[in-house]
VEXMISE-662268 format. One line per 4 residues: number of its first residue (from 1); for each residue x, y, z of C-alpha. Coordinates in pm, 1 decimal. Layout:
BEGIN
NUM = X:Y:Z; ... .
***
This chain:
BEGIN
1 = 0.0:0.0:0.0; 161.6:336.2:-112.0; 211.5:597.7:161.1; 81.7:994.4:115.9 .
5 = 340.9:1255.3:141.1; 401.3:1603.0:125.6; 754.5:1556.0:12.3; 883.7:1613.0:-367.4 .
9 = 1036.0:1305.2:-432.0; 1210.5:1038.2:-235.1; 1405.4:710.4:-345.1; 1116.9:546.4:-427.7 .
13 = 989.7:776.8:-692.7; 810.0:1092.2:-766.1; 431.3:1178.3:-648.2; 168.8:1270.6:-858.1 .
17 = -67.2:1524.2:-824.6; -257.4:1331.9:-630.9; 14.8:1323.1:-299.0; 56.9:956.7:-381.7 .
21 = 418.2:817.2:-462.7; 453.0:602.2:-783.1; 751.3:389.0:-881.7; 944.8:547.0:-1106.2 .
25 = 1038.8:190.8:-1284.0; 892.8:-180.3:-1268.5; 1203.0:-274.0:-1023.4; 1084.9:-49.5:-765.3 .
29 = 651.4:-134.4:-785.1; 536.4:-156.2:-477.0; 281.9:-444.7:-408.3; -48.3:-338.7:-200.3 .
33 = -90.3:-502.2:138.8; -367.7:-764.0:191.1; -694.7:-609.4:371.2; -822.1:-727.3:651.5 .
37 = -1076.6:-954.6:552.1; -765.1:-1139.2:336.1; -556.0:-1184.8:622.2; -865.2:-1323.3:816.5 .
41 = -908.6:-1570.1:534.4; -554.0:-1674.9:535.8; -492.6:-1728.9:900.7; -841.3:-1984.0:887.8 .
45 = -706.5:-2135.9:605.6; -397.3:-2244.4:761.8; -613.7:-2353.4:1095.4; -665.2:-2729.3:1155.4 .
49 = -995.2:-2791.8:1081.4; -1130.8:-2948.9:1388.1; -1035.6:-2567.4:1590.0; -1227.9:-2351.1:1284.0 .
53 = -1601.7:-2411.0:1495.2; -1473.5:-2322.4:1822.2; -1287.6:-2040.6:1649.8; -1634.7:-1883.3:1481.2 .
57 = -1827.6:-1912.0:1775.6; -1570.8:-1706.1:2006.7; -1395.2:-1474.2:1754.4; -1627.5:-1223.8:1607.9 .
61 = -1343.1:-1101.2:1360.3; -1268.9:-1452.7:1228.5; -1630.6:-1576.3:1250.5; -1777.1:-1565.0:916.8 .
65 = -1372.0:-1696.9:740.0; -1391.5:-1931.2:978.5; -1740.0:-2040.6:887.3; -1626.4:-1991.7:551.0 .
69 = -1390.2:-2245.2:549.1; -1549.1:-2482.8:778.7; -1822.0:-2547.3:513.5; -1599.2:-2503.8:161.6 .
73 = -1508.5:-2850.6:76.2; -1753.6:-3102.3:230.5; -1687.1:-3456.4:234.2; -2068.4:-3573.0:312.4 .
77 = -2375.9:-3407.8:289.2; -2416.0:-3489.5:682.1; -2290.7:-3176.8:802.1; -2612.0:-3097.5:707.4 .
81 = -2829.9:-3368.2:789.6; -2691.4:-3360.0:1172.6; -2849.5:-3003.7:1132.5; -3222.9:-3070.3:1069.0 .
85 = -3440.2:-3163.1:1405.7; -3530.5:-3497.3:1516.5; -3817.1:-3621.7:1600.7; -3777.9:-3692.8:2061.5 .
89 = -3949.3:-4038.2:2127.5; -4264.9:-4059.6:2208.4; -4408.7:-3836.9:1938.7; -4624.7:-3907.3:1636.1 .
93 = -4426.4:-3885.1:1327.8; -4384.9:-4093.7:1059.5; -4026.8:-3993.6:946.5; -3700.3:-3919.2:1194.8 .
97 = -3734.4:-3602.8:1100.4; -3952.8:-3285.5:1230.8; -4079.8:-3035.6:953.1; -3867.1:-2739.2:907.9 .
101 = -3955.6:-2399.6:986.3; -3851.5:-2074.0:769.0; -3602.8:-1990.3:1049.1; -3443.3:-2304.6:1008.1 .
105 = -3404.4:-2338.8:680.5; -3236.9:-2002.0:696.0; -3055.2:-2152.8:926.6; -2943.8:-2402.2:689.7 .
109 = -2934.7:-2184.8:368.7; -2671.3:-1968.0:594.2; -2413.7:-2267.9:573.9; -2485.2:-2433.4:251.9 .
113 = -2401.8:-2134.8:63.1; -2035.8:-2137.6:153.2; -2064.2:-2486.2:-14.4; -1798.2:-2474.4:-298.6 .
117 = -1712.3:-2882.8:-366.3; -1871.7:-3113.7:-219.0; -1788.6:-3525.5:-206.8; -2054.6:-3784.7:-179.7 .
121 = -1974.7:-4146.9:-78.0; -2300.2:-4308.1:36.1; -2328.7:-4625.1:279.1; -2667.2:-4803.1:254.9 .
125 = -2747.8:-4619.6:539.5; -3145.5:-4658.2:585.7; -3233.0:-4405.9:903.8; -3089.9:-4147.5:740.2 .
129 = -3333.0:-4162.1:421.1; -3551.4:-3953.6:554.1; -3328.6:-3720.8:644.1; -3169.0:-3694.6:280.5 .
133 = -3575.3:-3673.1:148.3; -3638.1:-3371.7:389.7; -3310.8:-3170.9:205.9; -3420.0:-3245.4:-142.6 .
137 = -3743.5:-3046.5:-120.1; -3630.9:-2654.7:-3.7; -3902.3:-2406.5:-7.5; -3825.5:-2137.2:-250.1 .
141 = -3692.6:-2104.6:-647.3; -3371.8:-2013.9:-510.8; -3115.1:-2274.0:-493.1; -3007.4:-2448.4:-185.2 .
145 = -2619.7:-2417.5:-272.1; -2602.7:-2099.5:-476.6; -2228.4:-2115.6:-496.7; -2110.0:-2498.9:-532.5 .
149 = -1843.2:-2570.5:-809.5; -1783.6:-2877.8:-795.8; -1968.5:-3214.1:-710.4; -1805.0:-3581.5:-660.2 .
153 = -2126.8:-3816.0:-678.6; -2096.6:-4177.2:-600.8; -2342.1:-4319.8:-386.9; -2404.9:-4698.5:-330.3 .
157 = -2779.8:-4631.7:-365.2; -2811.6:-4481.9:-671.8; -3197.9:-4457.9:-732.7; -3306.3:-4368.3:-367.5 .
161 = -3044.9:-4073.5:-370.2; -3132.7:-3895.2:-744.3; -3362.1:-3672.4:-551.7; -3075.2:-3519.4:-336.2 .
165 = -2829.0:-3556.7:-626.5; -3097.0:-3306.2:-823.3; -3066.6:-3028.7:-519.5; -2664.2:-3049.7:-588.4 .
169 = -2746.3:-2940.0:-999.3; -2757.9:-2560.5:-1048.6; -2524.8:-2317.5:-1330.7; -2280.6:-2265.3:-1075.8 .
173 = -2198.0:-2600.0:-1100.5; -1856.5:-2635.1:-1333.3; -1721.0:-2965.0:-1218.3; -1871.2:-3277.2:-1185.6 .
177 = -1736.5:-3685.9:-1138.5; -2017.8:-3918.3:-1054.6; -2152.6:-4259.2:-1109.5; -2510.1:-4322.2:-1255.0 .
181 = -2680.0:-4634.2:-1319.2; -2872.9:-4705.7:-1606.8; -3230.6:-4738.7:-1474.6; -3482.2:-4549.4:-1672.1 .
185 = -3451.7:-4243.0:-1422.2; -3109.2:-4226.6:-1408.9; -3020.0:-4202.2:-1758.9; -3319.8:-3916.4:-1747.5 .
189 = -3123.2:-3715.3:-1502.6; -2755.8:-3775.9:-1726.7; -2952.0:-3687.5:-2064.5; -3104.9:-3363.3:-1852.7 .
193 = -2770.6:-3239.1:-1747.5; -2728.8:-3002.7:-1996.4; -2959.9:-2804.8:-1909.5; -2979.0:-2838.2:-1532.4 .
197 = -2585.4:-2742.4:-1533.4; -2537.3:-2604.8:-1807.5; -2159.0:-2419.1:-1753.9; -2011.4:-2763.1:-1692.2 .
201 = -1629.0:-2775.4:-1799.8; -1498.7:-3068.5:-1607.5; -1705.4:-3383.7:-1649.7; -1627.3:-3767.1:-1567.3 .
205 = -1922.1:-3965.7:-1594.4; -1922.9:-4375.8:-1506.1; -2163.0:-4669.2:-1478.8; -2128.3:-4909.0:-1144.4 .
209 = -2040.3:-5205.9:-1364.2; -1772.1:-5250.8:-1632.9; -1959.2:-5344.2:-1919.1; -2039.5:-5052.4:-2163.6 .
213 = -2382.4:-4921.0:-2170.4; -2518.4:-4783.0:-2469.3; -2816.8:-4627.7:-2313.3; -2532.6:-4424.7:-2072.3 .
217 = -2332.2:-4340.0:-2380.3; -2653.7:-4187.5:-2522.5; -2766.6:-4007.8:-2246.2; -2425.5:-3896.7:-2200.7 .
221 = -2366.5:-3772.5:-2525.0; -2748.6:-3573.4:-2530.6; -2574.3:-3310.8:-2230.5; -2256.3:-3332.4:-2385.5 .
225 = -2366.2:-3169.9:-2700.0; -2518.7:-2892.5:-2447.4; -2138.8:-2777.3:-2309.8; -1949.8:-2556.7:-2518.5 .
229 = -1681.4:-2473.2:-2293.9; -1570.3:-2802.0:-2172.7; -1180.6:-2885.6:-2101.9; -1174.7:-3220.8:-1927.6 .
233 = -1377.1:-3508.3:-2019.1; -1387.8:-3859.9:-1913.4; -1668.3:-4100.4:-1996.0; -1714.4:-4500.4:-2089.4 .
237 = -1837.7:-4446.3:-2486.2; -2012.4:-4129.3:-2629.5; -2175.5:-4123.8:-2977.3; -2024.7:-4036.3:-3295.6 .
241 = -2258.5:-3692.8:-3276.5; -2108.7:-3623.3:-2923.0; -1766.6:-3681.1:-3100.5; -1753.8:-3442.8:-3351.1 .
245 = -1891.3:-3169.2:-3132.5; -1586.1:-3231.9:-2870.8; -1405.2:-3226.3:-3169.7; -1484.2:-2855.2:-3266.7 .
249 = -1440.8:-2760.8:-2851.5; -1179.4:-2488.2:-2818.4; -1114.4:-2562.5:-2469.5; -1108.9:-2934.9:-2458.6 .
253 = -733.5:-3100.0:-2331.7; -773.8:-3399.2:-2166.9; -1041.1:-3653.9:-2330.3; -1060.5:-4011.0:-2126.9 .
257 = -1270.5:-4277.5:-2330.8; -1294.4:-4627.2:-2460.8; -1166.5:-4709.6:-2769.5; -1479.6:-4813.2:-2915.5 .
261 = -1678.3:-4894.5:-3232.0; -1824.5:-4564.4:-3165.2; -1463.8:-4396.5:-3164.1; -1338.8:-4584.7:-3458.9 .
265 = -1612.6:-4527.1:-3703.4; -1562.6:-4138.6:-3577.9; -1224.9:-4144.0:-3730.5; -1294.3:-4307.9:-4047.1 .
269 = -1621.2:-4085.4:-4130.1; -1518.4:-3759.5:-4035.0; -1144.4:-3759.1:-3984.2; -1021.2:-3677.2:-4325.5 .
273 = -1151.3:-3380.1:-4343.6; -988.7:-3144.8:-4105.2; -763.4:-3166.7:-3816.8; -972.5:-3227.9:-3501.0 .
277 = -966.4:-3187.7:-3161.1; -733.1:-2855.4:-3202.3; -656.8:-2783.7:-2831.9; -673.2:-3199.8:-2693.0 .
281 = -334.5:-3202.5:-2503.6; -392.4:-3543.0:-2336.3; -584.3:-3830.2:-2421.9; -610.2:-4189.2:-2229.5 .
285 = -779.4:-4518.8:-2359.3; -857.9:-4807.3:-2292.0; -956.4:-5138.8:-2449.8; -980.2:-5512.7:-2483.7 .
289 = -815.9:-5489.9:-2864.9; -516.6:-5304.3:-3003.3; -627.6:-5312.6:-3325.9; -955.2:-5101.6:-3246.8 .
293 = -744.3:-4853.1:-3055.4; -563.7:-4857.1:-3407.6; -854.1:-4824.0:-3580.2; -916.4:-4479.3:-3404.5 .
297 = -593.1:-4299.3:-3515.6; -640.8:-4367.6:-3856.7; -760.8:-3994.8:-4026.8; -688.9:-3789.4:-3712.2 .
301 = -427.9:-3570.5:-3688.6; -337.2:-3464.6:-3354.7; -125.7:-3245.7:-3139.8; -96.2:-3435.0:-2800.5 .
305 = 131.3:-3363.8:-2503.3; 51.5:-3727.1:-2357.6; -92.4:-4037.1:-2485.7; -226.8:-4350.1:-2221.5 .
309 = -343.6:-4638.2:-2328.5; -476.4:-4903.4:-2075.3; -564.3:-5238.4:-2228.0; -761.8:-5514.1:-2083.2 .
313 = -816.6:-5897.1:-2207.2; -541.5:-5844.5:-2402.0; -483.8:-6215.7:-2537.1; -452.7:-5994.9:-2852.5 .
317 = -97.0:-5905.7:-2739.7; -4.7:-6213.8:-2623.2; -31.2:-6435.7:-2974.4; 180.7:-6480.1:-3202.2 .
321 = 77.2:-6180.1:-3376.2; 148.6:-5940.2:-3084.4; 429.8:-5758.6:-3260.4; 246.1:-5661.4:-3578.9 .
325 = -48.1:-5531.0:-3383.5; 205.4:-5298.4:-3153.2; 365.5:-5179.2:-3508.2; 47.3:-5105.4:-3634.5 .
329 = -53.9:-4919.1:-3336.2; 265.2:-4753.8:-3343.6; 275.0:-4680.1:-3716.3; -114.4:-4515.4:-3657.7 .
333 = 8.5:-4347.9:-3379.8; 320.8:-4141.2:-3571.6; 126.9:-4108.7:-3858.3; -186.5:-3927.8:-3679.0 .
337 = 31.7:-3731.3:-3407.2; 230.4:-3413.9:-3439.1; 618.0:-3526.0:-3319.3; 740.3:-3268.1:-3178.2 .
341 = 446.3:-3209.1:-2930.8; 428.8:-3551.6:-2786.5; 621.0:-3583.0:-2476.8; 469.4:-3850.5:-2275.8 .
345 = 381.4:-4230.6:-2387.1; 228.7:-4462.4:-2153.4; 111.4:-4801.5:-2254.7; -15.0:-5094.3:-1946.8 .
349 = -135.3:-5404.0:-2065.1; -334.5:-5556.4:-1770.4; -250.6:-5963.8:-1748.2; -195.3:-6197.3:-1492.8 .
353 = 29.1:-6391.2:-1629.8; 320.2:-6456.8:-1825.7; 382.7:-6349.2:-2228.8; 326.8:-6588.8:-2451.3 .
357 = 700.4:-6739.4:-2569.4; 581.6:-6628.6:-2955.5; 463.5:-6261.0:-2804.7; 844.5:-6096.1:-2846.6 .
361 = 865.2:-5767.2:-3010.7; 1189.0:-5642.8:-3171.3; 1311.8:-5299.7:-3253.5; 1126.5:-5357.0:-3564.1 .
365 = 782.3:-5283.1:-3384.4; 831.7:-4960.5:-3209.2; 1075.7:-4774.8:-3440.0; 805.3:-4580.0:-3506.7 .
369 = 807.6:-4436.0:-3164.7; 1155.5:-4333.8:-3258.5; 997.3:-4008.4:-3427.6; 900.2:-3840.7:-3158.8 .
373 = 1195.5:-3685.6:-3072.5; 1097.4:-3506.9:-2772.9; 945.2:-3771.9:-2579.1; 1041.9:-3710.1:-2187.7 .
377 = 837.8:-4018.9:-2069.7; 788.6:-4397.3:-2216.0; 651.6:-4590.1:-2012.5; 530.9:-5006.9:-2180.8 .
381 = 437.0:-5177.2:-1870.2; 377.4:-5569.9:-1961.8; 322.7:-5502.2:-2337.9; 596.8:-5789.4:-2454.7 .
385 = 856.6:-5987.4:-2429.9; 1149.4:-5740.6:-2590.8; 1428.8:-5893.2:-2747.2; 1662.9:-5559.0:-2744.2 .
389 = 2023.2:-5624.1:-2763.7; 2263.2:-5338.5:-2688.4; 2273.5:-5172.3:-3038.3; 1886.7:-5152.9:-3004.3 .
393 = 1915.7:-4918.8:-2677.0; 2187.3:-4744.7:-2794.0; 1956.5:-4633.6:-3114.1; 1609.1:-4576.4:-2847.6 .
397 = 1861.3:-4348.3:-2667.6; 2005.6:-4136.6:-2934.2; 1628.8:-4123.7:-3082.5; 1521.7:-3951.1:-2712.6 .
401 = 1809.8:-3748.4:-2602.6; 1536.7:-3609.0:-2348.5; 1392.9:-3880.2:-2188.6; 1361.2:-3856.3:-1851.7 .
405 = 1162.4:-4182.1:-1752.3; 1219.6:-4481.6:-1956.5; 1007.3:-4795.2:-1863.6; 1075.2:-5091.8:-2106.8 .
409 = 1044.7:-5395.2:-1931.8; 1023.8:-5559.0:-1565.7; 997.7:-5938.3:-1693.8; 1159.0:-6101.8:-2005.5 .
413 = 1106.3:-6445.3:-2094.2; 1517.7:-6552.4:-2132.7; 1492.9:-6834.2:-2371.5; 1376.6:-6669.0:-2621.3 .
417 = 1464.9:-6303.3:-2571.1; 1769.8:-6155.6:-2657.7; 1911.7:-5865.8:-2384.5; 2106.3:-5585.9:-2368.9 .
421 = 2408.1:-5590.0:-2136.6; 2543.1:-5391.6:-1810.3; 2712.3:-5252.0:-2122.6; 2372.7:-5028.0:-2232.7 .
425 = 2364.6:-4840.1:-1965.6; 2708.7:-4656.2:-2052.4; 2490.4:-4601.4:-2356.7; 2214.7:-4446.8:-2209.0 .
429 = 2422.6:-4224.9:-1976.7; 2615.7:-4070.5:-2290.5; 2313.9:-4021.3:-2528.8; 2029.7:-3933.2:-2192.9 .
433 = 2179.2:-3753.3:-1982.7; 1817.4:-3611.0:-1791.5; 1736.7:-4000.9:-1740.2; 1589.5:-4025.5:-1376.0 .
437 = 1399.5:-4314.1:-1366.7; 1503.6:-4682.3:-1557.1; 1309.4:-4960.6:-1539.3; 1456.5:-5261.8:-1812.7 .
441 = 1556.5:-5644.1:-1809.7; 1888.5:-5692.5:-1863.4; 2208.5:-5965.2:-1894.7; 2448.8:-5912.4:-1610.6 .
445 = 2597.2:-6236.4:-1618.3; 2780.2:-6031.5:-1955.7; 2979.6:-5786.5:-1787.8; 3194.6:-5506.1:-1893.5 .
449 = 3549.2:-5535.2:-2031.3; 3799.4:-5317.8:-1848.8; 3842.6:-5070.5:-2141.9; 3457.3:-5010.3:-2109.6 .
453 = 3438.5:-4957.2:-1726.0; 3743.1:-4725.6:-1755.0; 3551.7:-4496.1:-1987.6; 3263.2:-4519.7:-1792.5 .
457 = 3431.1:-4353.9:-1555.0; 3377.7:-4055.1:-1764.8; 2974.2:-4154.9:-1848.1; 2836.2:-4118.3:-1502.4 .
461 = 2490.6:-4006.2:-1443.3; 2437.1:-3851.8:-1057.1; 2092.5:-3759.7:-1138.0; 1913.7:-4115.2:-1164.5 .
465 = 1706.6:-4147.5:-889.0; 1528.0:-4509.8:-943.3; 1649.6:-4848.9:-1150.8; 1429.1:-5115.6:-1169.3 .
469 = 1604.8:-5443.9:-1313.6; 1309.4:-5684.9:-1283.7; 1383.7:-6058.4:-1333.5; 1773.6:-5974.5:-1502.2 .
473 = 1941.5:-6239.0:-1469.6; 2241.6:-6246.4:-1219.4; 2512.7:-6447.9:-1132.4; 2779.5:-6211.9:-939.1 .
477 = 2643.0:-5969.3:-733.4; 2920.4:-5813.6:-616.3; 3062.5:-5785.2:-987.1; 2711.9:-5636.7:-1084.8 .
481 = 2701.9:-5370.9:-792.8; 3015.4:-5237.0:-853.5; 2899.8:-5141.7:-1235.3; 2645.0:-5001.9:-1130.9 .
485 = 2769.4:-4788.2:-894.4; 3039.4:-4697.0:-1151.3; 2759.0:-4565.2:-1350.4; 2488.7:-4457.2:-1088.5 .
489 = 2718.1:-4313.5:-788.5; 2481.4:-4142.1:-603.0; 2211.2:-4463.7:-649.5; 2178.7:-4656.5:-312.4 .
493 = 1993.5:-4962.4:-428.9; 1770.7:-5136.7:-711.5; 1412.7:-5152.7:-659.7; 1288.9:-5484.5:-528.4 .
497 = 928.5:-5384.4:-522.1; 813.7:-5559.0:-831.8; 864.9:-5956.7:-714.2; 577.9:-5881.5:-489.6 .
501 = 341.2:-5764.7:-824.7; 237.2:-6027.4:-1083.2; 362.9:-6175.3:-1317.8; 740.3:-6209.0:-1077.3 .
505 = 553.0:-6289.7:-753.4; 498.5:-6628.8:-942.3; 820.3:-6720.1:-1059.8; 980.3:-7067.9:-944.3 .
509 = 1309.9:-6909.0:-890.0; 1168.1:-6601.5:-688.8; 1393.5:-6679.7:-377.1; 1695.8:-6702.8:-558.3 .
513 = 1660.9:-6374.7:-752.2; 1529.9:-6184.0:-437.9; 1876.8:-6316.5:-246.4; 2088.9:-6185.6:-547.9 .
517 = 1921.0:-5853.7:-588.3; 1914.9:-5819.0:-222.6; 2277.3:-5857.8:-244.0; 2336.0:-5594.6:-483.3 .
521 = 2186.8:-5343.8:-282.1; 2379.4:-5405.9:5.5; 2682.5:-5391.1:-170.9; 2541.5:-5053.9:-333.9 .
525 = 2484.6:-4902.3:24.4; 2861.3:-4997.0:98.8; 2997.3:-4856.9:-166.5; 2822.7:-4509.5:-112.6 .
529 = 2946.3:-4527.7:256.7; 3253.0:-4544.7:104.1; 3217.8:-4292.3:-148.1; 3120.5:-4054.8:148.0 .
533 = 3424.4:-4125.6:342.7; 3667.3:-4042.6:57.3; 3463.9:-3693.0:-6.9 .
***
């Protein structure tokens, strides 16, 4: 806050003709203290929350910020409940719960509009029904939480709570994540709420089971053709028509969907003709079939940040044509995406068990992730048995000179996969030099020649924080440790985590593995001792 002064001028600059001083350049502005009211709302924001009701009822200067943020972001909708009178035994009523009087729901209206998000988790919770029936119905137009943003909906009772769920709906409403089932009122309500919030940007929208529902998808896609300004949307399946209007949103980044027949036949009818989805920074998938999630690319052109694909049932991946259908995923991929702006790849394939021993994927299938030059983040949790040898990494690396997270592999099936060697990593250090995190199978039982570890001395990397090794196979741990602390120095040990997490936690030669590895870390944690005693 400037100061008045009679003064000419002073260090700080020259007054106008109003007495007040103004900087004379940028370096010098002056930033205006917080009022009053500000620094009442930042001392109650910083308050634990159980102190903010004793703190409103005895401090009339922080009693409405305390109040404020006492009832902000709600958790349940029983704050409110615990508000409304019982019924005292002994007296005639057919519900818990007396009938409210104006004062009351003053009372209550006095609260609920300080609402601003509000999270609903519902137990089957019977003596409270009547409770949650005697909310839905306020008196009045006027809505019972004028100011709520944002709304997290997922009861276990669906049908009995769509009444309260309807008091939650208004145009202040911006942000909502809930679960619907697809009973004949339910999908009402989703098709309806367009209109009953209609300034929604955020929506995520779910059914209770897994299965796609059609009749969701079209309900879905009735209010999602109602939203112009939406950014983030995540949903099981929407209709082609629901498609091409998030396709011409200006605001959209994030999209979350299933690959589905719905998404496919989008791509093939309408993608050729301009580039869609201009502003769609992130996008995440999932399927049962990589060749449908193929099937989507094909006539989009994109400009992604960060792909995800999550993909379920995937004996697909596991035949003996996995490694065409991850090249032509690949291929579809490069061909539909702009490479420079893709930075982060993540692929999971969900399975229980194993790869299949005619599942391996060579270099062959994702060269055409080589393309995307700037690529920070790969991540291809379970997608395949790679048989990489040490040329192969040595081309990824020089293909991502940026990568900072590089997640290849955490189980390789040895007799029929060829692996790189301890000798890759001097490889990746040279060529990747913002590599944090590694996770990749590899052959230690080859290990470095002299000449190698003495210019390795010169390819050290002191910024990788995790290296995950998975089921690499082992035979001197001492030997091993010592490379890798040639090449890590500042890394303490090798994450062990992953034997407990299928498909390792069901190996025959677990024990074995877990006493090598084990061995390697304490001979890492020596070794840094060391290191610090030398320093």
């Amino acid at each position: 806050m400037y100061s008045r002064s009679d003064h000419t001028t002073d260090s700080l600059g020259k007054p106008n003709n109003t007495g007040f001083f103004v900087p004379t350049n940028s370096s010098e502005t002056m930033h205006h203290a917080l009022l009053i009211s500000e620094v009442s709302r930042e001392i109650c924001a910083m308050m634990e929350y159980s102190s903010l009701p004793a703190v409103a009822r005895t401090c009339r200067a922080l009693h409405d910020p305390a109040l404020d943020e006492l009832w902000r972001d709600l958790f349940s909708i029983y704050p409110f409940v615990h508000l409304l009178p019982q019924v005292k035994p002994g007296e005639n009523q057919r519900t818990s719960v007396r009938t409210l009087t104006s004062q009351q729901w003053t009372t209550l209206r006095k609260y609920s509009a300080r609402t601003r998000s509000l999270y609903m988790c519902m137990i089957d919770d019977l003596p409270f029904f009547d409770r949650f029936s005697c909310l839905s119905n306020p008196p009045g137009p006027d809505s019972f939480f004028p100011n709520l943003r944002t709304v997290a909906w997922y009861p276990d009772n669906h049908l009995a709570m769509l009444p309260l769920f309807r008091l939650l709906c208004g145009p202040t409403l911006t942000s909502l994540s809930a679960e619907f089932a697809t009973d004949p009122a339910s999908l009402a309500l989703v098709a309806n709420l367009g209109t009953l919030c209609p300034n929604i940007t955020d929506i995520s929208i779910s059914a209770p089971s897994e299965a796609l529902s059609d009749d969701l998808a079209n309900a879905l896609s009735t209010s999602i053709c109602h939203w112009k300004d939406l950014a983030h949307v995540a949903c099981d399946d929407l209709t082609v028509s629901a498609l091409e209007h998030l396709s011409q949103a200006r605001n959209l980044d994030s999209l979350t969907a299933c690959a589905s027949a719905h998404l496919s036949s989008f791509s093939k009818t309408f993608g050729a003709q301009e580039l869609f989805f201009p502003r769609l920074q992130h996008l995440h998938l999932y399927t049962g079939l990589l060749s449908t999630t193929t099937a989507c690319f094909r006539g989009l052109r994109l400009a992604l940040k960060e792909f995800r694909l999550d993909l379920f049932d995937a004996e697909e991946v596991f035949s003996g044509s996995s490694s065409s259908c991850l090249r032509d995923l690949f291929t579809a991929l490069a061909e539909s995406c702009s490479h420079p702006c893709l930075t982060r790849l993540y692929l999971c394939v969900i399975h229980p068990h194993f790869p299949s021993p005619h599942s391996a994927a060579t270099i062959r299938d994702i060269r055409p992730l080589l393309n995307f030059t700037r690529l920070r983040v790969v991540s291809l949790e379970g997608v395949s048995t790679f048989t990489f040898d040490d040329d192969d990494i040595a081309e990824l690396a020089s293909a991502w000179p940026d990568i900072e997270e590089l997640a290849l592999s955490t189980c390789v099936d040895h007799p029929v996969a060829s692996l790189p060697t301890l000798q890759s990593l001097f490889r990746l250090v040279s060529s990747c030099p913002k590599l944090k995190a590694l996770s990749l199978v590899v052959d230690t039982t080859t290990l470095p020649t002299p000449l190698s570890c003495q210019v390795g001395r010169d390819v050290r990397s002191d910024i990788l924080e995790y290296l995950c090794l998975g089921n690499s196979l082992i035979n001197s741990p001492v030997a091993v440790a010592q490379v890798l602390h040639l090449v890590y120095p500042a890394l303490n040990h090798v994450d062990m985590s992953v034997w407990n997490k299928e498909p390792l936690d069901g190996l025959p030669w677990r024990d074995r593995y877990e006493v090598c590895w084990g061995l390697v870390n304490m001979e890492l944690e020596s070794l840094g001792e060391r290191s610090v005693c030398f320093e």
